[in-house]
LUMSEMAR-178917 format. One record per residue (C-alpha): chain; x, y, z. Coordinates in Angstrom, 1 decimal, decimal comma, always signed. Example, Ala and Ser with C-alpha at 12.3 -4.5 7.8 and 13.67 -1.06 7.14 Angstrom:
LUMSEMAR-178917
REC lofi     px     py     pz
REC    A  +12,3   -4,5   +7,8
REC    A  +13,7   -1,1   +7,1
END
This chain:
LUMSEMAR-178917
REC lofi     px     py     pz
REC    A +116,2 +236,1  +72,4
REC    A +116,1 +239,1  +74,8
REC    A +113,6 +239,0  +77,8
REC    A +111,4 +241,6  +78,0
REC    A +108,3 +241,6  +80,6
REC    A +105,1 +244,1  +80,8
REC    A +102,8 +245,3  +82,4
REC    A  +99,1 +244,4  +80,8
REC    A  +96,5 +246,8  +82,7
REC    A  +93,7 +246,1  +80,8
REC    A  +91,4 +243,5  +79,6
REC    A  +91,0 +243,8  +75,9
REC    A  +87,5 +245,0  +75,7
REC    A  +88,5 +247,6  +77,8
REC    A  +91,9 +248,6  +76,4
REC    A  +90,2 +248,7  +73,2
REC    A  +87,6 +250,9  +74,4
REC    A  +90,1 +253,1  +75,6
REC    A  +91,7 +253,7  +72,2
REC    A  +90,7 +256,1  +69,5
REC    A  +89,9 +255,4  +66,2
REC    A  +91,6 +256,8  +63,1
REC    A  +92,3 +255,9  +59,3
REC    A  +95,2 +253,0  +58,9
REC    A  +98,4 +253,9  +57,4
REC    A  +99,2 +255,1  +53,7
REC    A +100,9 +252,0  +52,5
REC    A +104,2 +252,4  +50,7
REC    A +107,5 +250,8  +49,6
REC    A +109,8 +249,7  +51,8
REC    A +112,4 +247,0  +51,8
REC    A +111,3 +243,5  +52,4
REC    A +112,4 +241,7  +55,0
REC    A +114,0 +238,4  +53,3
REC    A +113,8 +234,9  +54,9
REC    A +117,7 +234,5  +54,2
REC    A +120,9 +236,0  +54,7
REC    A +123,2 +238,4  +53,2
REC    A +127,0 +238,2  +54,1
REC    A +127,2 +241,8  +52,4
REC    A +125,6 +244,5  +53,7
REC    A +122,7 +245,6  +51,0
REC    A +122,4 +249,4  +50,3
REC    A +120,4 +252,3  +48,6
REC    A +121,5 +254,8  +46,1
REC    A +121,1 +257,3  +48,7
REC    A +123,1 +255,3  +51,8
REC    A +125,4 +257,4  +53,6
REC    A +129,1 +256,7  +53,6
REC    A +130,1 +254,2  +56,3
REC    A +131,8 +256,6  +59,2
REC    A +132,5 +253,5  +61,1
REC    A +136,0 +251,7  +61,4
REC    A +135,9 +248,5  +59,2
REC    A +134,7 +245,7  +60,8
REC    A +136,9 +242,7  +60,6
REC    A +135,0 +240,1  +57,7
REC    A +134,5 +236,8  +59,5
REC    A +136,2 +233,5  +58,5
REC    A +134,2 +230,5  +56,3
REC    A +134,2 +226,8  +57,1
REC    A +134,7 +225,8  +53,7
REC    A +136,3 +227,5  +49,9
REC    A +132,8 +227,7  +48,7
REC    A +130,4 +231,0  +49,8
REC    A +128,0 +229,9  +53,2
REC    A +124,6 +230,1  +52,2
REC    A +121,9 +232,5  +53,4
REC    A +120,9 +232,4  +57,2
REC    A +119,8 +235,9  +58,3
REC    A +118,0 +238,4  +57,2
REC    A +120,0 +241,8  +56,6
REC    A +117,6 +244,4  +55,2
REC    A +119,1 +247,8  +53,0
REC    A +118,7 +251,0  +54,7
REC    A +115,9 +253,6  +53,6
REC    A +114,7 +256,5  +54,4
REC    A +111,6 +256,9  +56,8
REC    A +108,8 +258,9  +55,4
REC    A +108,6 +262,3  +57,3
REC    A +104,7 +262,5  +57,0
REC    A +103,5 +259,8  +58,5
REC    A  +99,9 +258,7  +58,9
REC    A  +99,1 +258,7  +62,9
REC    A  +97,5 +255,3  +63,7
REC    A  +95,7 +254,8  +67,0
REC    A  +93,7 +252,5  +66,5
REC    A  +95,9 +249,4  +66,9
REC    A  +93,6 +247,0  +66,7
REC    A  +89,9 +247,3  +65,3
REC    A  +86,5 +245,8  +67,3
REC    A  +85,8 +244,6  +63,4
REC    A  +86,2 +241,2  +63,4
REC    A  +86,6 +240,7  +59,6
REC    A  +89,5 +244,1  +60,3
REC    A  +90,8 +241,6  +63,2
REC    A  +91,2 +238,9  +61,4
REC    A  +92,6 +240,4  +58,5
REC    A  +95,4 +241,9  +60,9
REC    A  +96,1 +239,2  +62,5
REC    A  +96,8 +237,1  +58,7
REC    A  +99,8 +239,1  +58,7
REC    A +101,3 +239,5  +61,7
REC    A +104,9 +238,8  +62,6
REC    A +107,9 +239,3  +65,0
REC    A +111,4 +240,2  +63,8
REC    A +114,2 +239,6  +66,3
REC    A +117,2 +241,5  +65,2
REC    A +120,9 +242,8  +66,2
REC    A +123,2 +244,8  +65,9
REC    A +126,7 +245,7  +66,9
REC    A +128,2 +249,1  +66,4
REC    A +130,0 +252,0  +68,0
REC    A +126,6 +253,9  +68,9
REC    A +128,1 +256,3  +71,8
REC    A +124,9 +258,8  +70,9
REC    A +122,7 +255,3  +70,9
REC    A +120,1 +257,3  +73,5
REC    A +119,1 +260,4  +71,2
REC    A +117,0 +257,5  +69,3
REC    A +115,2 +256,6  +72,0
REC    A +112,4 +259,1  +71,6
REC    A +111,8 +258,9  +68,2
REC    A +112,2 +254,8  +67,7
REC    A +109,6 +254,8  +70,8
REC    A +107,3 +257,4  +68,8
REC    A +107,3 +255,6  +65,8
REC    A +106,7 +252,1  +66,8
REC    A +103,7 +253,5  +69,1
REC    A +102,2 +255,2  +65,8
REC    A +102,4 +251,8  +64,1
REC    A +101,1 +249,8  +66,9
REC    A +104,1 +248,2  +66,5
REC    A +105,0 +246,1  +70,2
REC    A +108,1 +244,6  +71,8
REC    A +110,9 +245,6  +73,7
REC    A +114,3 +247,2  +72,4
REC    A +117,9 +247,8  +73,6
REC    A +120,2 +250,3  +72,7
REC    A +123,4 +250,8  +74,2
REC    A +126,7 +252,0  +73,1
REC    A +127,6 +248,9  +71,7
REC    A +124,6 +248,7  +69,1
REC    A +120,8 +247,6  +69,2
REC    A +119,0 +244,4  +70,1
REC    A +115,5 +244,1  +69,9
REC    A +112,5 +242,0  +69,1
REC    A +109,1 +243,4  +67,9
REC    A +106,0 +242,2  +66,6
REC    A +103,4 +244,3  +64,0
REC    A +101,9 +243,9  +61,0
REC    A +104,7 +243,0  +57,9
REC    A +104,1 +246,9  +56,9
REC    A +104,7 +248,6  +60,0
REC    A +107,4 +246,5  +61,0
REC    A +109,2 +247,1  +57,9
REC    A +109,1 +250,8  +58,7
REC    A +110,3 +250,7  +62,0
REC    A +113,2 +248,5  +60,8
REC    A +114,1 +251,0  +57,9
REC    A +113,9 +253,6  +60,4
REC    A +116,4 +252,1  +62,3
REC    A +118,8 +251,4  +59,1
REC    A +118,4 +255,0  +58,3
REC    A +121,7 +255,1  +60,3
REC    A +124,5 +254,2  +58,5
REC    A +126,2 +252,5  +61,7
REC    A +123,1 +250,1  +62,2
REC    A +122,0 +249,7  +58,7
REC    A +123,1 +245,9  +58,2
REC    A +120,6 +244,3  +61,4
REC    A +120,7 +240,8  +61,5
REC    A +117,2 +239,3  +61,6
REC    A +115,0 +236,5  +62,4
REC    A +111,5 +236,6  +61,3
REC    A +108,5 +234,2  +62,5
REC    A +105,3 +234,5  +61,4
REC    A +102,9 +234,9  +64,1
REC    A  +99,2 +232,5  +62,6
REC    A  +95,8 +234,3  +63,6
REC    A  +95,3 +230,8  +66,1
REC    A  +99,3 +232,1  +67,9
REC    A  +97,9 +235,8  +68,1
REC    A  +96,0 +236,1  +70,6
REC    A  +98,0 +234,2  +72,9
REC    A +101,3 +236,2  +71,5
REC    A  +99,2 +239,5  +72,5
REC    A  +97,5 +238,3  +75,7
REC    A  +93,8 +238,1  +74,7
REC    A  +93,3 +234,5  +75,5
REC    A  +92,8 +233,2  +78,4
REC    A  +94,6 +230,1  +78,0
REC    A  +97,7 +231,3  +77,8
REC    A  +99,3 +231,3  +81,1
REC    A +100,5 +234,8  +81,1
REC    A  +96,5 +235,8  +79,0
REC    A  +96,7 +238,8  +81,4
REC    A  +99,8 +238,9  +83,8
REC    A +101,5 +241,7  +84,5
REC    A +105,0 +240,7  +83,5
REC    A +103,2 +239,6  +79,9
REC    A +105,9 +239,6  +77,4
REC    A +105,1 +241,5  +74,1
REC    A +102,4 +243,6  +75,4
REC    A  +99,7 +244,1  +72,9
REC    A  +99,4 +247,6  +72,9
REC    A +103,1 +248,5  +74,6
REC    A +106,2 +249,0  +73,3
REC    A +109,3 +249,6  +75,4
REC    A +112,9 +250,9  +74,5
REC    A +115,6 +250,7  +77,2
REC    A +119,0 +252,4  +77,6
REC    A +121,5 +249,6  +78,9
REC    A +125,4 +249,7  +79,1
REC    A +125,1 +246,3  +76,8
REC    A +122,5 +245,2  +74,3
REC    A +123,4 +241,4  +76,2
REC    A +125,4 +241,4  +79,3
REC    A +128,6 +239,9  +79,5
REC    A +129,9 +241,9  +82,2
REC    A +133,2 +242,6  +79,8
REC    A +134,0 +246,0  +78,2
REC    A +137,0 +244,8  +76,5
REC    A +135,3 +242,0  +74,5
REC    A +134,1 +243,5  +71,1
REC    A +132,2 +241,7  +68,4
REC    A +133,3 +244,7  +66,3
REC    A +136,4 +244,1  +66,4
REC    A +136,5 +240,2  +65,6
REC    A +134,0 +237,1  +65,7
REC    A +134,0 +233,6  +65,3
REC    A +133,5 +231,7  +62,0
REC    A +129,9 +231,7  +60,9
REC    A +128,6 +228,7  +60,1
REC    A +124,9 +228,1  +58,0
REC    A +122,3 +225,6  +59,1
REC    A +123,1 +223,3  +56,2
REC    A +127,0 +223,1  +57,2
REC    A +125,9 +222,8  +61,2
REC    A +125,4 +219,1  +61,1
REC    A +128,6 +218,2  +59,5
REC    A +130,6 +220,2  +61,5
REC    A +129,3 +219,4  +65,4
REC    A +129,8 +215,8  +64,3
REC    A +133,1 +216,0  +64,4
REC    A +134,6 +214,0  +67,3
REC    A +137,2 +216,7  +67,4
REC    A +134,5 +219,5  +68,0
REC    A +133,4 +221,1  +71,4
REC    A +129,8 +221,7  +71,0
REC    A +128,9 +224,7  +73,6
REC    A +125,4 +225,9  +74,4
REC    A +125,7 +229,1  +75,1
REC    A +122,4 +229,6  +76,7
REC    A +121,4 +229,5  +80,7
REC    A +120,1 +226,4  +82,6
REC    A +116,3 +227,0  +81,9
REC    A +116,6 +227,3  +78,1
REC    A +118,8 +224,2  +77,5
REC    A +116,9 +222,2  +80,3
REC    A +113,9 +221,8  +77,4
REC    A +116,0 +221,3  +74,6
REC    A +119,6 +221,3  +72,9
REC    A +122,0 +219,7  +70,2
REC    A +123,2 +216,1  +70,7
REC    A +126,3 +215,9  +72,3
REC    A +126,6 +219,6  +72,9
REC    A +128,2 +220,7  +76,4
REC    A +125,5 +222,5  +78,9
REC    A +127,3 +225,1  +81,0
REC    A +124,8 +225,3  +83,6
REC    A +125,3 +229,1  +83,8
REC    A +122,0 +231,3  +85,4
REC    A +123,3 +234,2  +83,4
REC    A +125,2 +235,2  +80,1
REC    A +127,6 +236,6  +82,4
REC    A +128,6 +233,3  +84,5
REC    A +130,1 +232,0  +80,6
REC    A +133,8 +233,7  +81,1
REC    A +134,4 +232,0  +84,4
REC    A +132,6 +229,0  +83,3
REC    A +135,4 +228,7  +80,2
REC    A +138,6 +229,7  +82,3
REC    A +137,4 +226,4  +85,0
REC    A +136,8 +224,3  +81,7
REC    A +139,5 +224,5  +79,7
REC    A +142,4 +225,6  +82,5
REC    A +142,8 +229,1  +81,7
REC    A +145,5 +231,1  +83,7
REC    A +146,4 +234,7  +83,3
REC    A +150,2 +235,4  +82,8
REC    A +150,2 +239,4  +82,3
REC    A +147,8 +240,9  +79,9
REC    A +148,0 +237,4  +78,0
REC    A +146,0 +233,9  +78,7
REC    A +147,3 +230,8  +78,3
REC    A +146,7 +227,4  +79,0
REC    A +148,2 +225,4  +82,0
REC    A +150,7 +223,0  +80,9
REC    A +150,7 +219,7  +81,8
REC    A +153,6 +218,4  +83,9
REC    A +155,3 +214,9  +82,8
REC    A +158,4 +213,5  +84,5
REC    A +159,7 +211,7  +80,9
REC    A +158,8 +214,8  +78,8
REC    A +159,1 +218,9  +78,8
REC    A +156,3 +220,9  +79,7
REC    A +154,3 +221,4  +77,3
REC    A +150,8 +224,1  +76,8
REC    A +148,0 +222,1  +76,8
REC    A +146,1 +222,5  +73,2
REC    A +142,7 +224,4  +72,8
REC    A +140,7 +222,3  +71,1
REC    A +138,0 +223,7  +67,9
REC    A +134,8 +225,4  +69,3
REC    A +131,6 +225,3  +67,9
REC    A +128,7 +227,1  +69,7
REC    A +124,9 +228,1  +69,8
REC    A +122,6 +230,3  +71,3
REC    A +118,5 +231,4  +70,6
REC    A +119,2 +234,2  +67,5
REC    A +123,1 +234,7  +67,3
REC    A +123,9 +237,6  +69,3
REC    A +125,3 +235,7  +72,3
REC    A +127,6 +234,0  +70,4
REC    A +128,9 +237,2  +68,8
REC    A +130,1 +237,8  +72,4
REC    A +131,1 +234,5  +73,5
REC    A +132,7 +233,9  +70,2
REC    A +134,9 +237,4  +70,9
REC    A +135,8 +236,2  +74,4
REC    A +136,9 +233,0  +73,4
REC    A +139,4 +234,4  +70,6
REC    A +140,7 +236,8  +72,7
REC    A +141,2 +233,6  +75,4
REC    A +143,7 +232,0  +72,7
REC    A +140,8 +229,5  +71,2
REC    A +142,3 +230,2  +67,1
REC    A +139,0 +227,4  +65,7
REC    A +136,1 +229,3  +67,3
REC    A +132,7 +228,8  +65,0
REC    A +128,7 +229,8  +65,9
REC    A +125,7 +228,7  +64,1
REC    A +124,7 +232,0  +61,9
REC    A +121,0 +232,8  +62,9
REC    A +120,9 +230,4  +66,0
REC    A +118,6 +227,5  +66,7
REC    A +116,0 +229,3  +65,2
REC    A +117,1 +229,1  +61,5
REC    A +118,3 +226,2  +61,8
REC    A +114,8 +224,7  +63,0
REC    A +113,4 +226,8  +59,6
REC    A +115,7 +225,5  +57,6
REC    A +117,0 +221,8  +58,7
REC    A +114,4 +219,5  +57,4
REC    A +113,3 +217,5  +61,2
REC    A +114,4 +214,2  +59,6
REC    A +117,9 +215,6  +58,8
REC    A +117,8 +217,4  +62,3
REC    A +120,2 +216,7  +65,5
REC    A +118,2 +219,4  +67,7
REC    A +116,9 +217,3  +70,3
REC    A +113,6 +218,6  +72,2
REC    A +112,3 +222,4  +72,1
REC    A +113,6 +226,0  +72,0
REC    A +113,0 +228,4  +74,7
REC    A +111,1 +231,4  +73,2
REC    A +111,2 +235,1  +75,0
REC    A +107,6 +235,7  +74,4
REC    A +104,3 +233,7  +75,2
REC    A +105,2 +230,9  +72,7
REC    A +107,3 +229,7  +75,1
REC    A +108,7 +227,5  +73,5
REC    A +108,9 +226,4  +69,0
REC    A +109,9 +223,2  +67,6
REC    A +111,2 +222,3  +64,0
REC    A +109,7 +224,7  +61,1
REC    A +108,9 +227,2  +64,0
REC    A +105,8 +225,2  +65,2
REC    A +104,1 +226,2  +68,7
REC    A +106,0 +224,0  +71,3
REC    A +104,1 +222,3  +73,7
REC    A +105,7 +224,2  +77,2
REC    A +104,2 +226,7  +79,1
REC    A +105,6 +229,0  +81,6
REC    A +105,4 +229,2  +85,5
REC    A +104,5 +232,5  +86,5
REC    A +106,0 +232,4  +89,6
REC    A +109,9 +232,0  +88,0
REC    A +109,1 +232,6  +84,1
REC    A +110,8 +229,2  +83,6
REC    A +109,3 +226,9  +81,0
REC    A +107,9 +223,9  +82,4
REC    A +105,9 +220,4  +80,6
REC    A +102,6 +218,9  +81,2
REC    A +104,6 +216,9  +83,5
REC    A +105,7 +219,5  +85,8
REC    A +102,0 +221,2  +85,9
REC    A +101,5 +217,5  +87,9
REC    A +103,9 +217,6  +90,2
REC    A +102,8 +218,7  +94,0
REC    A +105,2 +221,6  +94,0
REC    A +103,0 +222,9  +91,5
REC    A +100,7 +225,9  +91,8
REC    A  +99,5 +228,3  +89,2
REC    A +100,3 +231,3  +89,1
REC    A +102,1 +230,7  +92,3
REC    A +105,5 +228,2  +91,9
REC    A +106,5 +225,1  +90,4
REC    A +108,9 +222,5  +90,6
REC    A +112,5 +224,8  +89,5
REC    A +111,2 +227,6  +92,1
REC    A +108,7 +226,0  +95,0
REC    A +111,8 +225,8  +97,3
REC    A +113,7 +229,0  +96,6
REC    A +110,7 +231,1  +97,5
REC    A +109,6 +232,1 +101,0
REC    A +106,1 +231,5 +102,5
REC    A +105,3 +235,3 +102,0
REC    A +106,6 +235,6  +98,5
REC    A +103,8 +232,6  +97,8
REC    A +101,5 +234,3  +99,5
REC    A +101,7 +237,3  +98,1
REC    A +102,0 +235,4  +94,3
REC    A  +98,1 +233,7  +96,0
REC    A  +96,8 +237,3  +95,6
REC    A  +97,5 +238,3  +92,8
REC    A  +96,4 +234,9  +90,9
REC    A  +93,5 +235,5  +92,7
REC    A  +93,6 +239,4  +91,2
REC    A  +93,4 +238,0  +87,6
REC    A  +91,4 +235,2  +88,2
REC    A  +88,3 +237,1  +89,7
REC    A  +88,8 +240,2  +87,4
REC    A  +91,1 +239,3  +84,3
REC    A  +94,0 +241,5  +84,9
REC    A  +96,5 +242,4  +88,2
REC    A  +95,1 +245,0  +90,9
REC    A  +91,8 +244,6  +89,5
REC    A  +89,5 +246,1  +87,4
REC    A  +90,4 +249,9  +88,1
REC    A  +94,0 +249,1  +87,9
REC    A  +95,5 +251,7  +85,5
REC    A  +92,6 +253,9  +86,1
REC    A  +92,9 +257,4  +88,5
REC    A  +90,0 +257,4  +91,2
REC    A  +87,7 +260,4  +90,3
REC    A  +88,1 +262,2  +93,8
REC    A  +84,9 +263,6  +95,6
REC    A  +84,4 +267,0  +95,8
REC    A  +84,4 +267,3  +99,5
REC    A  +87,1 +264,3  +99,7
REC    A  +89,9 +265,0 +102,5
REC    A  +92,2 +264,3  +99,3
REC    A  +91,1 +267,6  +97,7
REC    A  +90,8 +269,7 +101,0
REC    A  +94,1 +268,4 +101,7
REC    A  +95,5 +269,6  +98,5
REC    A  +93,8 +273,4  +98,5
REC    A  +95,2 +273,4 +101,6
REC    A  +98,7 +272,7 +100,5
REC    A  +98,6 +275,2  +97,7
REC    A  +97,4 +277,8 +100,0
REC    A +100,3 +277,2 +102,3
END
């Protein structure tokens, strides 16, 4: 998933005092957001034709249909008069528990030719801030990539909102319910989450944030277009058989932290830091060389026989939700790789849906949000995260010397400087004595005193 970090100013009883109270939202109808997959895109009677160019239709393992493994939810129109909600969340414990019951996060994606992608800024923003709906979203020319978390109503309407445009209608989902126990770590209220009140909290309880980027996930490569052509997309229940195959290159497309806590048996770790390391990563792998606007493999040189390329062998690759592989996949096609296939809905829909006893995962999955990290039928992992670096780290790690909350762990204690630790000392110390960064008028504007040099000063500088 993406990796979004935010600011938390306020402990909850104040935050909450802060916020006004009004009625909840009209309910109405709106699409459902399934737990499967569509391969076709679903649509409404009233769906505006598709102005985009056709998008190539990816390739199946086998003759038969794949099954299900992401969620593609049918456009609909937003309803204009909407109910303003401020009041997020209620100081009513029966109305907190109640909201918490049905709380979840969608992560979702899409890739489109979007070259007006910032005039929805505003109004996405707007909307999911009337809803109380939190998260953080991308949109860049080459689509939208998000992951939010709300109430099943509110989420729904942001995500028809969104499909309301005919080029992202189509998103390709992942939903995990969020339990009342996971949402007040997931939102920051607890204090035994390790991030209960950080500033770089991910998922901010009362915070949504929607960026402009040049890619929804950076590859660093204009010319590689999921639009144009993917790999093969291949269903949880057809992932086993197919990654067993001796003749299969398993890839995990993710960076060194994520696949340090968990991956597929066998699969091939690239030890990349970033999604943008991959391309360089598969040209030193497989002995890529650029001949013109064409790559090819090196050949291998035999004295008894002619020279001959050297064969690319089937790929089959993983990442978190999908959408790096819809890049990666791209890159490797337009590398010369013809057998290129990706797990449809990543590891997490194949830990919903793979039965653990039929299950070749091996350890957890690295979660962008204060889960940290899920095991098999989406279950609360049992990694934390070092506040220092934001890598996840085990019970084990919390023992080692390097260790120091809030401060550095074992993946970071040497790569920071005495004065980056120091200043990381303070501000544990910040949220320790007060509950949040800065302290407890962080957020807040000091009322100035009436004969204060600040307000002389600034009569003065209107006067000149």
């Amino acid at each position: 998933m993406l990796r979004f970090y935010y600011h938390w100013r306020f402990p909850p009883p104040l935050a909450a005092a802060r916020m006004l109270s009004s009625p909840p939202p009209t309910p109405h109808s709106q699409p459902s957001i399934s737990s499967g997959v569509s391969n076709s895109i679903s649509t409404t009677k009233n769906t505006k034709p598709n102005l985009l160019p056709t998008q190539s239709q990816p390739k199946t393992l086998s003759s038969s249909p794949l099954k299900s493994t992401v969620a593609c939810s049918s456009s609909g129109p937003i309803r204009q008069n909407m109910t303003t909600v401020s009041q997020c969340f209620s100081t009513n414990p029966e109305a907190v528990e109640s909201d918490k019951s049905s709380l979840l996060v969608v992560s979702f994606y899409k890739f489109a030719d979007f070259p007006d992608h910032a005039d929805l800024r505003k109004p996405l923003k707007d909307l999911c801030e009337e809803l109380c709906v939190s998260g953080g979203i991308i949109l860049a020319p080459e689509g939208i990539n998000g992951s939010i978390c709300g109430s099943r109503e509110s989420v729904e309407r942001v995500l028809a909102f969104i499909q309301s445009d005919v080029r992202l209608n189509g998103l390709r989902q992942v939903e995990t319910p969020v339990s009342p126990e996971q949402e007040a770590i997931h939102h920051g209220h607890s204090s035994s989450s390790p991030l209960a009140a950080g500033e770089d909290a991910p998922f901010r309880w009362d915070h949504v944030r929607v960026k402009l980027k040049k890619e929804i996930v950076t590859l660093g490569m204009p010319s590689v277009s999921p639009i144009e052509r993917v790999g093969t997309y291949v269903s949880p229940e057809e992932w086993n058989e197919l990654i067993s195959d001796p003749e299969t290159v398993v890839i995990d497309v993710r960076n060194t932290y994520e696949t340090r806590i968990g991956k597929f048996k066998g699969a091939v770790d690239p030890c990349t830091t970033a999604f943008r390391h991959f391309p360089s990563w598969v040209e030193d792998q497989f002995a890529l060389k650029q001949e013109g606007n064409e790559t090819q493999a090196k050949v291998e040189k035999n004295e008894d026989k002619a020279e001959k390329p050297k064969a690319l062998p089937r790929i089959a690759m993983y990442c978190t939700g999908g959408i790096r592989c819809e890049k990666a996949s791209s890159f490797l096609l337009s590398q010369g790789f013809e057998e290129v296939y990706h797990l449809k809905g990543g590891i997490l829909k194949y830990l919903e849906q793979v039965p653990k006893t039929d299950s070749l995962w091996e350890g957890e999955c690295f979660v962008f949000d204060k889960r940290v990290s899920v095991e098999h039928g989406l279950a609360q992992g049992t990694h934390k995260l070092c506040y220092g670096c934001k890598q996840p780290i085990s019970d084990e790690d919390m023992e080692a010397p390097e260790y120091e909350s809030g401060v550095s762990c074992p993946y970071c204690f040497s790569e920071k400087s005495e004065e980056e630790k120091e200043r990381a000392r303070a501000r544990q110390s910040q949220f320790e004595e007060w509950g949040v960064i800065g302290g407890p008028d962080k957020g807040r504007r000091p009322a100035a005193k009436p004969d204060s040099p600040r307000k002389s000063s600034a009569k003065l500088g209107s006067s000149i």
